[in-house]
Structures are given as structure tokens and as C-alpha cells.
MARPA-418268 format. One record per residue (C-alpha): y, x, z. Coordinates in nm, 4 decimals. Layout:
<r <Y, X, Z>>
...
end
This chain:
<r <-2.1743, 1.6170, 1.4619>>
<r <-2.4250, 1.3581, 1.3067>>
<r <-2.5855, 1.3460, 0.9633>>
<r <-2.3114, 1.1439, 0.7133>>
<r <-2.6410, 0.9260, 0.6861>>
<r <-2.6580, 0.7748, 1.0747>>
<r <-2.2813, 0.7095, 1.0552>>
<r <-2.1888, 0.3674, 0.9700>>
<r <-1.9330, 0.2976, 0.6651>>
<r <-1.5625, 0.3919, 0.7162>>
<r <-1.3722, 0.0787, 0.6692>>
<r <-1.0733, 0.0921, 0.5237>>
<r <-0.7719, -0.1297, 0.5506>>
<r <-0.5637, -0.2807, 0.2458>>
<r <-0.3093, 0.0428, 0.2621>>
<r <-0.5886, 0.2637, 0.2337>>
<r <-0.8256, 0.1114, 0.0125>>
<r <-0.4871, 0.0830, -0.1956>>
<r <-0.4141, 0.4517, -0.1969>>
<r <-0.7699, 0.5088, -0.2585>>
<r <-0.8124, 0.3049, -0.6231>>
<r <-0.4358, 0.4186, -0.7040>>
<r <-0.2911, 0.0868, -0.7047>>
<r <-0.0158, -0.0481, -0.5173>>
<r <-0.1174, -0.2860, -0.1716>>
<r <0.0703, -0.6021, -0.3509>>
<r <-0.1820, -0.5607, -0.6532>>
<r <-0.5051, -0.5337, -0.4730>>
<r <-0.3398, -0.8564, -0.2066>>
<r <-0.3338, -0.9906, -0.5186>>
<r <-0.7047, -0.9411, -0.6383>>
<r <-0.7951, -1.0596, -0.3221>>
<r <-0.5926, -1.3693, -0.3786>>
<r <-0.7560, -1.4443, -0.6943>>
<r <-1.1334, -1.3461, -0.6394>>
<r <-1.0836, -1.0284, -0.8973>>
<r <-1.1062, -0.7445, -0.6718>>
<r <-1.3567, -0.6121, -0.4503>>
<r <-1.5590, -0.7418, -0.1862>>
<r <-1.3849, -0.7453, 0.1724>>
<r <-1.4304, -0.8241, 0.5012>>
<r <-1.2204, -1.0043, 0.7589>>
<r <-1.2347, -0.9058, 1.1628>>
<r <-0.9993, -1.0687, 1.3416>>
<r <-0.7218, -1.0993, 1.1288>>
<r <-0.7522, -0.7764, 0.9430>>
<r <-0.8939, -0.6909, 0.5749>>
<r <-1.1137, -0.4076, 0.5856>>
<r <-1.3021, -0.2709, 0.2902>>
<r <-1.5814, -0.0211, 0.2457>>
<r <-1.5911, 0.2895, 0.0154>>
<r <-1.9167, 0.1482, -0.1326>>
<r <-1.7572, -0.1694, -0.2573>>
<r <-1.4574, 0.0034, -0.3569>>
<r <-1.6789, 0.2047, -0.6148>>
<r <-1.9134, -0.0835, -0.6475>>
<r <-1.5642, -0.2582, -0.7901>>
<r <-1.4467, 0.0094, -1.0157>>
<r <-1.7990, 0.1174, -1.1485>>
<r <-1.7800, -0.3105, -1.3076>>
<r <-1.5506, -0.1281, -1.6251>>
<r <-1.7560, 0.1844, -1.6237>>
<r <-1.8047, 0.2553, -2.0123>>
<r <-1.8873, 0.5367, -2.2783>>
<r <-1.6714, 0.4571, -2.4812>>
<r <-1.3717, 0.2143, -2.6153>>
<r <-1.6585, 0.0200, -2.8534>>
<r <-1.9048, -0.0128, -2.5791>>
<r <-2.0632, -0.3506, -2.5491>>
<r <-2.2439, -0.3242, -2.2080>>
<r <-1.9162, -0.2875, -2.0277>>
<r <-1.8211, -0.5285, -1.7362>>
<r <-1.4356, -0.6391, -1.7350>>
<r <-1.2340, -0.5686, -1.4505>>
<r <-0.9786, -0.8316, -1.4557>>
<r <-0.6163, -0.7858, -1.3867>>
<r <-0.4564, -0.9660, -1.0600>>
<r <-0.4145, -1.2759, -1.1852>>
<r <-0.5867, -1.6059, -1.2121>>
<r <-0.8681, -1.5827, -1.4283>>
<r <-0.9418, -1.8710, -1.7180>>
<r <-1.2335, -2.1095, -1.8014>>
<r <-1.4145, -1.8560, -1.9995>>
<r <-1.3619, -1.5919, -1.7987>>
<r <-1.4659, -1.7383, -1.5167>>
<r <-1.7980, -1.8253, -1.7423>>
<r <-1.7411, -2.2001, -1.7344>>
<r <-1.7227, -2.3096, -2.1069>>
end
């Protein structure tokens, strides 16, 4: 078997990358609707993600704790506004 660091990324498709945040396929078809979840990539006509921008995605709310000001915002599934968008 070759080294994990030869192999190229696992890609995942939506089910999967799904199961592996812990939200349901309809919410993350939904971030990708939006531009609020992670980055993806399209062959053919499939979705696939990779495990590095699945964690690159979640580590955006990564905090210490509930007062900490250096926290990124992972948005919900929905369309973001103006200001969070960064506009105004």
C-alpha cells in the first residue's frame, strides 16, 4: 500500500460529505445554492468535495469560547444580507 501522502484526496459526493459534517444532503444543497458552504467541485455532472475543504469549512466558526472576537461565522443555508456579505 502507498504512503497516505502520494495518494490523491478522496472526493466525496454530496451524501457523503453530508454524513460527514452531520447535516442532512438538502442543507448542505442548500449551502451550495447560496455560496455558504464549502468549496466544491463539479466533474461531469457530479458535486464532489474534499475532506480538506470540508474541515477548511467548519474550522471558519472555530472559537475558544462563546465571547471570542476572532471567530469567523458560518452562516446558515440561506441567502446571506448586505452586511453579511460585507457590502455596506
Amino acid at each position: 500500500m502507498r504512503p497516505t501522502a502520494e495518494m490523491p484526496p478522496r472526493l466525496l459526493r454530496t451524501q457523503e460529505a453530508a454524513r460527514f459534517l452531520g447535516i442532512s444532503i438538502r442543507t448542505l444543497e442548500k449551502h451550495r445554492t447560496y455560496g455558504t458552504g464549502p468549496i466544491y467541485r463539479k466533474v461531469g455532472g457530479r458535486v464532489l468535495y474534499t475532506i480538506h475543504d470540508l474541515e477548511a469549512w467548519t474550522e471558519i466558526g472555530t472559537r475558544k469560547s462563546t465571547s471570542d472576537k476572532t471567530a469567523g461565522t458560518v452562516f446558515p443555508a440561506r441567502p446571506l444580507t448586505p452586511q453579511e456579505r460585507g457590502e455596506c
